[in-house]
MOPAC internal coordinates of N, CA, C and O (Angstrom, degrees):
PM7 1SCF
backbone

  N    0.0000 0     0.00 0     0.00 0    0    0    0
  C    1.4450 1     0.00 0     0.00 0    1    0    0
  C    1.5286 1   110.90 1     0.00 0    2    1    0
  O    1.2310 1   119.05 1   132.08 1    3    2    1
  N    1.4076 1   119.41 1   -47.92 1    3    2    1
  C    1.7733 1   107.23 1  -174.88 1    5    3    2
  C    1.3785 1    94.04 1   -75.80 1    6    5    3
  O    1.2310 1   109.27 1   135.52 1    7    6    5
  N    1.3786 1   137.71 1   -44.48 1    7    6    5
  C    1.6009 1   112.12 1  -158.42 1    9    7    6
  C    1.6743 1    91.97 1   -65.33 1   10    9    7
  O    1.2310 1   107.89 1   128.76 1   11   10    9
  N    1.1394 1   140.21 1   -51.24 1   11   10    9
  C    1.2303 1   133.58 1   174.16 1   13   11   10
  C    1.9115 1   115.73 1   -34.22 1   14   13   11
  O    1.2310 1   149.18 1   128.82 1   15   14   13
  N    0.8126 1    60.79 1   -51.18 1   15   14   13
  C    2.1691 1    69.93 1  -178.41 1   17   15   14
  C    1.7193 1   102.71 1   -80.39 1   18   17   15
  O    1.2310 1   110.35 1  -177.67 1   19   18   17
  N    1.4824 1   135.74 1     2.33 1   19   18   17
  C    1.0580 1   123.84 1   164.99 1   21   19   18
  C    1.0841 1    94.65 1  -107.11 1   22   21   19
  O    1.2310 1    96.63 1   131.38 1   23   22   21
  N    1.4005 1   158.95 1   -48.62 1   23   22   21
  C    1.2023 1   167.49 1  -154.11 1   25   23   22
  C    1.7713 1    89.17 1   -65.90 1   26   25   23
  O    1.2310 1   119.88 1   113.74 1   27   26   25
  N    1.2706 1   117.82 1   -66.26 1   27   26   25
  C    1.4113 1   131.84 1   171.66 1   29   27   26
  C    1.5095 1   122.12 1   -33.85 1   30   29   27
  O    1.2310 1   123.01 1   128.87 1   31   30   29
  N    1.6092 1   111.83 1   -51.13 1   31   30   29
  C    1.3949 1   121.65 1   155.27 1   33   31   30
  C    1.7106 1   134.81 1   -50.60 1   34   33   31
  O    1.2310 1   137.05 1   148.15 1   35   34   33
  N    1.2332 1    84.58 1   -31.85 1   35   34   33
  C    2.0356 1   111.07 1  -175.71 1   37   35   34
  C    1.4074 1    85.81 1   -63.48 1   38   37   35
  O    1.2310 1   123.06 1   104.36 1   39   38   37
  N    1.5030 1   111.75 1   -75.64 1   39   38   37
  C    1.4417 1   131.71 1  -155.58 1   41   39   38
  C    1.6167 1   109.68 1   -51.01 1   42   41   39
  O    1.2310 1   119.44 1   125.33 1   43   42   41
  N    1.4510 1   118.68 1   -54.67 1   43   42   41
  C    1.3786 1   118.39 1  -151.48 1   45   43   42
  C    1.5330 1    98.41 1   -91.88 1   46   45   43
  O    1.2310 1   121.09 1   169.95 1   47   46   45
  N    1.4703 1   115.52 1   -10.05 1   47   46   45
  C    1.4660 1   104.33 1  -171.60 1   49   47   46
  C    1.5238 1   102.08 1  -118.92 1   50   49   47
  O    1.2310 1   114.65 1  -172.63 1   51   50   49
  N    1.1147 1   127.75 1     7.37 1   51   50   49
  C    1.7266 1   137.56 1   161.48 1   53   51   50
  C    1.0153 1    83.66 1    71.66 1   54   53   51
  O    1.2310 1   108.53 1   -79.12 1   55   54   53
  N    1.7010 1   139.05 1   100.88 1   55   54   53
  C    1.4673 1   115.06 1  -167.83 1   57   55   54
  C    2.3387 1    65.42 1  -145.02 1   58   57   55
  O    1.2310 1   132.17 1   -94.25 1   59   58   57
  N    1.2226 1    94.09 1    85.75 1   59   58   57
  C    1.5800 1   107.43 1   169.64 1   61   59   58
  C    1.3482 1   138.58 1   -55.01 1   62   61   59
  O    1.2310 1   125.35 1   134.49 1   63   62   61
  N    1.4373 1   107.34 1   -45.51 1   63   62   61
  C    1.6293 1   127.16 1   159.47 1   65   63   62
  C    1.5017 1   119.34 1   -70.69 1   66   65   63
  O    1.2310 1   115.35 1  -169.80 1   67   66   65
  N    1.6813 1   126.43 1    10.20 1   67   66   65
  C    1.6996 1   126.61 1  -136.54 1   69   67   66
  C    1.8556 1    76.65 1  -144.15 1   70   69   67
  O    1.2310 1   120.90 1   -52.01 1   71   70   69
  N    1.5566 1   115.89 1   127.99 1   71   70   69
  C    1.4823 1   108.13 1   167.45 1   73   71   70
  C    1.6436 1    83.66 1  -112.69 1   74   73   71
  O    1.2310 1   119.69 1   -22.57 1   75   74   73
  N    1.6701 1   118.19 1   157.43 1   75   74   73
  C    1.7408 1   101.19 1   171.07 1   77   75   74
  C    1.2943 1   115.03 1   -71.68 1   78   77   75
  O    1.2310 1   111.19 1  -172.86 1   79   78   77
  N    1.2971 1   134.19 1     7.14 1   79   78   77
  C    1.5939 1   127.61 1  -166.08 1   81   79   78
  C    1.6815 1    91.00 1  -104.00 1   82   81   79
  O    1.2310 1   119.73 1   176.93 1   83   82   81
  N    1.3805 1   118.11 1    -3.07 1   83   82   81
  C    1.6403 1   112.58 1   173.05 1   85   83   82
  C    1.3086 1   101.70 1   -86.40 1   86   85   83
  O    1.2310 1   114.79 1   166.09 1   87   86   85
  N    1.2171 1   127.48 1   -13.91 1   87   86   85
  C    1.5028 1   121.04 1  -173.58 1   89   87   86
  C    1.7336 1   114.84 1   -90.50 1   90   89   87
  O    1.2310 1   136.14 1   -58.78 1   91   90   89
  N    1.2680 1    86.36 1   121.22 1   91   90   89
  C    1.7639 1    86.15 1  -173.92 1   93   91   90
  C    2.0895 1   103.15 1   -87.82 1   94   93   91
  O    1.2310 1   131.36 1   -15.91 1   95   94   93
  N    1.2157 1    95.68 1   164.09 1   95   94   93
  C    1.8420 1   103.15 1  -170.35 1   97   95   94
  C    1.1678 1   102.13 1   -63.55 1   98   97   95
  O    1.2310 1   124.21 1   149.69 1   99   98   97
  N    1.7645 1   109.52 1   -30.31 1   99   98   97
  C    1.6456 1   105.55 1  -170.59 1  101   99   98
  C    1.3681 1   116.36 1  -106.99 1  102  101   99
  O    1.2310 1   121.88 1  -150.15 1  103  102  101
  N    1.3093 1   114.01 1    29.85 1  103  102  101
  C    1.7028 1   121.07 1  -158.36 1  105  103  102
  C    1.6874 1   102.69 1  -100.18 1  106  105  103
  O    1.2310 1   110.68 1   -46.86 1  107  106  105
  N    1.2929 1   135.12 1   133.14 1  107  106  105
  C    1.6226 1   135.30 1  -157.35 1  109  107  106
  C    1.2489 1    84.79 1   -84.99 1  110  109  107
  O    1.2310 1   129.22 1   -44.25 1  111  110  109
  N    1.3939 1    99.84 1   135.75 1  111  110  109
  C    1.9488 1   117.18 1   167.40 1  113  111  110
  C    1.6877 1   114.87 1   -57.06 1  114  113  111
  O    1.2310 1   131.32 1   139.87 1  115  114  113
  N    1.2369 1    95.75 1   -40.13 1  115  114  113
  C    1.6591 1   122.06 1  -158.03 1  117  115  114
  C    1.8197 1   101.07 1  -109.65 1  118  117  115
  O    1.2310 1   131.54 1   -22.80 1  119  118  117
  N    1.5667 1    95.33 1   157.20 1  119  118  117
  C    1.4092 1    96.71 1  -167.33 1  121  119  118
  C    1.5986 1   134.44 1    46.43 1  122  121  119
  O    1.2310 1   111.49 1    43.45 1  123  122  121
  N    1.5102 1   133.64 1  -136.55 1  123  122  121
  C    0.7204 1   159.13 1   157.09 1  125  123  122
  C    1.7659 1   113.39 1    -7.53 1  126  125  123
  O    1.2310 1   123.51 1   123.06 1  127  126  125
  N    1.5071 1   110.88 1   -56.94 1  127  126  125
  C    1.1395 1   124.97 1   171.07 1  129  127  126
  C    1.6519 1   127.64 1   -66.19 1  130  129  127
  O    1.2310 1   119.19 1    88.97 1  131  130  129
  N    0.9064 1   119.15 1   -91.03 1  131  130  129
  C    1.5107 1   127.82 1   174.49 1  133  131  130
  C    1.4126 1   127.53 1   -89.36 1  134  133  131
  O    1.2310 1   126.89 1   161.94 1  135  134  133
  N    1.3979 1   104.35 1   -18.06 1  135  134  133
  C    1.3834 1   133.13 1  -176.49 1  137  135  134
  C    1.7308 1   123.61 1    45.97 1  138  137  135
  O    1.2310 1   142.33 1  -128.71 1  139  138  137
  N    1.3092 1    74.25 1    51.29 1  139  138  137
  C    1.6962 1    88.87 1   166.14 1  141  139  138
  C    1.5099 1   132.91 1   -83.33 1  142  141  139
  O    1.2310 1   115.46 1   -44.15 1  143  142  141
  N    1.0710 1   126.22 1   135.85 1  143  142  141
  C    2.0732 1   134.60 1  -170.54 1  145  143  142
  C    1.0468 1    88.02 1   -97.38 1  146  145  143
  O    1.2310 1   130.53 1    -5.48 1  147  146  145
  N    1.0788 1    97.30 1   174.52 1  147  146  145
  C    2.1537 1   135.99 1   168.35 1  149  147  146
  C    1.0737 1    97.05 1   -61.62 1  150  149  147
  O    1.2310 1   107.62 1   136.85 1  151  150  149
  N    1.0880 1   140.69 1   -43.15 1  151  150  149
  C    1.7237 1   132.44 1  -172.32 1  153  151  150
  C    1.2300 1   109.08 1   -67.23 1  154  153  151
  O    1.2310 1   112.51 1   116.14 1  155  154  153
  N    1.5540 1   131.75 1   -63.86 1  155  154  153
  C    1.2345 1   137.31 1   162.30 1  157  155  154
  C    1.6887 1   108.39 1   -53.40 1  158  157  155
  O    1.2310 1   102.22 1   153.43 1  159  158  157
  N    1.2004 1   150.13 1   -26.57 1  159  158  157
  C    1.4861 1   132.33 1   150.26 1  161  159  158
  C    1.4611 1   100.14 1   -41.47 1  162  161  159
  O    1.2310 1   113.74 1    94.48 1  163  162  161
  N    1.1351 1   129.46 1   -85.52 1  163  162  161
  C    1.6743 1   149.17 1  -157.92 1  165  163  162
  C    1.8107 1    90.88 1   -48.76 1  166  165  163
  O    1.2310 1   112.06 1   143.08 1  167  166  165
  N    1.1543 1   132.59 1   -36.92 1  167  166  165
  C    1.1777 1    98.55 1   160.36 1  169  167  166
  C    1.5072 1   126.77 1  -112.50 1  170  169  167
  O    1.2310 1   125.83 1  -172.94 1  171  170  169
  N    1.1587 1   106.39 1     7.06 1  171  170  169
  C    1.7353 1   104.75 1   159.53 1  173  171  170
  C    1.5009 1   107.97 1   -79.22 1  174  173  171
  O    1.2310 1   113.80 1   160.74 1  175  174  173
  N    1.5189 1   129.35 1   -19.26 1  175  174  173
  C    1.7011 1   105.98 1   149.09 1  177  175  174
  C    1.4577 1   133.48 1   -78.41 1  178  177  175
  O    1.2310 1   129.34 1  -174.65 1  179  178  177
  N    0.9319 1    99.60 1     5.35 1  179  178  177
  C    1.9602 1   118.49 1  -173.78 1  181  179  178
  C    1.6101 1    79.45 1   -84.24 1  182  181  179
  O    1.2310 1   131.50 1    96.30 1  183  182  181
  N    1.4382 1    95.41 1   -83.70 1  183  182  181
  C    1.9764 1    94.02 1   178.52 1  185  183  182
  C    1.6242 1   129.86 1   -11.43 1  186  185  183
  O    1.2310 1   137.66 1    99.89 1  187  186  185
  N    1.2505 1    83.39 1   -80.11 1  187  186  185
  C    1.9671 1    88.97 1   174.92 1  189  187  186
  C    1.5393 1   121.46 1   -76.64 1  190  189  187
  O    1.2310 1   126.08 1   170.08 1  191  190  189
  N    1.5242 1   105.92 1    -9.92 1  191  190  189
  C    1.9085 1    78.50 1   160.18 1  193  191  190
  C    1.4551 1   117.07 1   -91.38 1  194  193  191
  O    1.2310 1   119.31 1  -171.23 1  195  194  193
  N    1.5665 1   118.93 1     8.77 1  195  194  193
  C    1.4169 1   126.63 1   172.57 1  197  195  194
  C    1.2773 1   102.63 1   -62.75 1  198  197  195
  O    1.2310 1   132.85 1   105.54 1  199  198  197
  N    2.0328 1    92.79 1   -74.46 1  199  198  197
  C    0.8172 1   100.74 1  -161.83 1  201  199  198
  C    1.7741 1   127.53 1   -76.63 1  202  201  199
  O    1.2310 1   109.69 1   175.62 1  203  202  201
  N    1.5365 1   136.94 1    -4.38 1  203  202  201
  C    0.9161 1   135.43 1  -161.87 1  205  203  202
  C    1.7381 1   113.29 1  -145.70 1  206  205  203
  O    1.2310 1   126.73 1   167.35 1  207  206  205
  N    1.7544 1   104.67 1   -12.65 1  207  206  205
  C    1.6175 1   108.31 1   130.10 1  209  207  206
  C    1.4800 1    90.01 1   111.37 1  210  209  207
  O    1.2310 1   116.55 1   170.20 1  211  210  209
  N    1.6942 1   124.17 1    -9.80 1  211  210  209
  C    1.3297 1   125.01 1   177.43 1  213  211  210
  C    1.5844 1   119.21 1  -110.39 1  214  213  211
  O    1.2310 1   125.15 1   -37.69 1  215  214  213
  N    1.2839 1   107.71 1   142.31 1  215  214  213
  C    1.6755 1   115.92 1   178.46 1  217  215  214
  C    1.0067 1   124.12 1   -80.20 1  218  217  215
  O    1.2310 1   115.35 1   -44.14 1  219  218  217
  N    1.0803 1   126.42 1   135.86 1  219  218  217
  C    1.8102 1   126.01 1   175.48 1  221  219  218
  C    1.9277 1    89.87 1  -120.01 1  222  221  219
  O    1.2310 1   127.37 1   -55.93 1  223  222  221
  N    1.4967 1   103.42 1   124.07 1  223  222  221
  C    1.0015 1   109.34 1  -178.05 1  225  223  222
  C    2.2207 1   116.14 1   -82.85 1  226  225  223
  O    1.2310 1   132.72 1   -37.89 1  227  226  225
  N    1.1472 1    93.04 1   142.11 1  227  226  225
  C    1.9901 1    76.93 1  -176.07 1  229  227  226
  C    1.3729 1   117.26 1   -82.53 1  230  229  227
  O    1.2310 1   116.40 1  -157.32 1  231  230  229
  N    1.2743 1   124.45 1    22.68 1  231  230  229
  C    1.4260 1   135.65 1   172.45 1  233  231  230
  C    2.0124 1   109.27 1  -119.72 1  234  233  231
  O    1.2310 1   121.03 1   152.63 1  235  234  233
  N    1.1135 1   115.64 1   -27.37 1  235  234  233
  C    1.4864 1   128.86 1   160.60 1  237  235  234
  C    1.6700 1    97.25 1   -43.03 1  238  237  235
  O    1.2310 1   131.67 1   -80.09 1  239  238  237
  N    1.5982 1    95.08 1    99.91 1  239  238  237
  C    1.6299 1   128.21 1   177.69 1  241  239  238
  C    1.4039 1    91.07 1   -57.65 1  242  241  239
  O    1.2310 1   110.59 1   141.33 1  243  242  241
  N    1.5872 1   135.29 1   -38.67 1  243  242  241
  C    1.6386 1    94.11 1  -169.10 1  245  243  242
  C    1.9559 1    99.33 1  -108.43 1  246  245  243
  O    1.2310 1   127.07 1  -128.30 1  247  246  245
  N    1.6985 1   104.01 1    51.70 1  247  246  245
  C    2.0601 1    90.67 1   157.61 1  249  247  246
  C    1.1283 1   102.12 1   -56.95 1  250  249  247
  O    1.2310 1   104.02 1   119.10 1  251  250  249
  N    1.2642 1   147.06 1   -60.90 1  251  250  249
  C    1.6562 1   134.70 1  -145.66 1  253  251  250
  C    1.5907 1   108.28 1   -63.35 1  254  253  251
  O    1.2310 1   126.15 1   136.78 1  255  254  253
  N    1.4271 1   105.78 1   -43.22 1  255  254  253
  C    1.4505 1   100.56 1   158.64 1  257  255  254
  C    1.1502 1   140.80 1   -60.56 1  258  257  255
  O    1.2310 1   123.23 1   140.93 1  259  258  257
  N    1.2995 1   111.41 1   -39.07 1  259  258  257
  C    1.9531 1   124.13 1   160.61 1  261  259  258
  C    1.2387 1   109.79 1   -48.08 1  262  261  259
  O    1.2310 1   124.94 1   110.82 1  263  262  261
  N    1.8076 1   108.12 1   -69.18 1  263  262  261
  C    1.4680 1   108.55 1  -171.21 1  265  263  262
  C    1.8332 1   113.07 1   -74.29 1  266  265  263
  O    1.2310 1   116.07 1  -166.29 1  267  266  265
  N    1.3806 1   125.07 1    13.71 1  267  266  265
  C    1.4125 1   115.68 1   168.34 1  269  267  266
  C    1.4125 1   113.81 1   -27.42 1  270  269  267
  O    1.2310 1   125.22 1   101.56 1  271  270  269
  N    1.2372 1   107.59 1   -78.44 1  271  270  269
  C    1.7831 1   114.00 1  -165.40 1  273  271  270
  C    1.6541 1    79.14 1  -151.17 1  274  273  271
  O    1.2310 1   134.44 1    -0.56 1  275  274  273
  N    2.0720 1    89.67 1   179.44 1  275  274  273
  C    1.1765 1   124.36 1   171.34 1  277  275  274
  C    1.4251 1   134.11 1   -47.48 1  278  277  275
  O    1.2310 1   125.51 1   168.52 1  279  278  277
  N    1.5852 1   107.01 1   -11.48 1  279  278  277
  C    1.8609 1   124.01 1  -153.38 1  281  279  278
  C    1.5281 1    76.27 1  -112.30 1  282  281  279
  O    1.2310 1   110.66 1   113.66 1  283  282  281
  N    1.5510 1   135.16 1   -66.34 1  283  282  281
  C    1.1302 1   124.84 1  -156.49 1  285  283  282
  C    1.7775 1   118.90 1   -92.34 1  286  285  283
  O    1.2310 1   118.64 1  -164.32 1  287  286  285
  N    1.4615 1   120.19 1    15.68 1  287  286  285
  C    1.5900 1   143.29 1   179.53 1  289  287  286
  C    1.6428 1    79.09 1  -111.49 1  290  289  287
  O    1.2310 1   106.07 1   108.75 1  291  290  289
  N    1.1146 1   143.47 1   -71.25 1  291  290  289
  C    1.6962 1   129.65 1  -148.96 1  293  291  290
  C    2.2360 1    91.72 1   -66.51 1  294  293  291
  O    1.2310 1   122.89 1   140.22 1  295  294  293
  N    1.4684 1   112.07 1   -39.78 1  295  294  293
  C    1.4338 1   112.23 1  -175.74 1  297  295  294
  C    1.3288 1   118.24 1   -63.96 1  298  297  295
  O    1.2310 1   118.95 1   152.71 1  299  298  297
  N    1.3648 1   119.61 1   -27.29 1  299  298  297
  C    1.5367 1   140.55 1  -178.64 1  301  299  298
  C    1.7624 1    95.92 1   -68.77 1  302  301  299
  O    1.2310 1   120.69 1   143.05 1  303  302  301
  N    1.3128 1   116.29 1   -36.95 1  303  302  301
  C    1.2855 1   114.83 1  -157.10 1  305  303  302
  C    1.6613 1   109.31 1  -101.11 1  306  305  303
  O    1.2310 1   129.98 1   117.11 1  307  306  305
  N    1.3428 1    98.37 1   -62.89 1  307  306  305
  C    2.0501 1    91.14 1   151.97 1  309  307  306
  C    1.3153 1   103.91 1   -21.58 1  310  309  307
  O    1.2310 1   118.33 1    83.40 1  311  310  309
  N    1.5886 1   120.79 1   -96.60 1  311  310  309
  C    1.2651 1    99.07 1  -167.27 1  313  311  310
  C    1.0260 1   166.37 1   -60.61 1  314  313  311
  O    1.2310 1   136.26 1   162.89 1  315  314  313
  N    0.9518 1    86.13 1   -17.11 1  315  314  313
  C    2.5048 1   118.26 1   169.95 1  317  315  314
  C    1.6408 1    96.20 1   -57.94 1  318  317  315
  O    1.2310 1   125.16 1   132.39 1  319  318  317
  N    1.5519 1   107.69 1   -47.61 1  319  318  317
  C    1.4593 1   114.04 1   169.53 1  321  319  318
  C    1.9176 1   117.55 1   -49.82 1  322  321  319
  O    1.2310 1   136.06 1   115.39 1  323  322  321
  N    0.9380 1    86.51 1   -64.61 1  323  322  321
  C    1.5054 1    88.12 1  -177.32 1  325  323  322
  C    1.4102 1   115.86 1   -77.31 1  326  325  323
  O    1.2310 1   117.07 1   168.68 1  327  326  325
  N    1.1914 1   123.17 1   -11.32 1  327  326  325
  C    1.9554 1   117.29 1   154.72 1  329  327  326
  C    1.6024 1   105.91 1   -69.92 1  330  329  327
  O    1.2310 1    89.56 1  -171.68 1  331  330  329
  N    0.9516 1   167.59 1     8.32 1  331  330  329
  C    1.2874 1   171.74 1  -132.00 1  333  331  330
  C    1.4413 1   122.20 1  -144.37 1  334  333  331
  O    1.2310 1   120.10 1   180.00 1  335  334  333

């Protein structure tokens, strides 16, 4: 599931300089880490409800917690999966 969901990140956000095997599980999406914006959130949830069939809403108080890193975006998604 995460190499899928980094591979997924590579892809949908043209992230050119980024292979997914550089992305570590515990590496921050945002800032410092990968350096991802709000724009690239808004479409890395476009991405995964394509591709993996669940919504992350853009008012859902805990994105910063979802979108932390790779470990807690693949956990967000297991379970949205398994409430369903």
């Amino acid at each position: 599931m995460k190499q899928e969901l980094k591979a997924l990140i590579v892809e949908s956000l043209v992230l050119e300089d980024v292979q997914p095997e550089e992305i570590t599980d515990d590496m921050p999406l945002f800032g410092e880490g990968l350096g991802l914006d709000s724009i690239d959130a808004l479409e890395l949830a476009i991405a995964i409800e394509r591709h993996f069939g669940i919504t992350i809403q853009s008012d859902d108080e805990r994105n910063k917690e979802i979108f932390a890193c790779t470990n807690a975006l693949a956990a967000h998604i297991i379970h949205e999966r398994s409430e369903t």
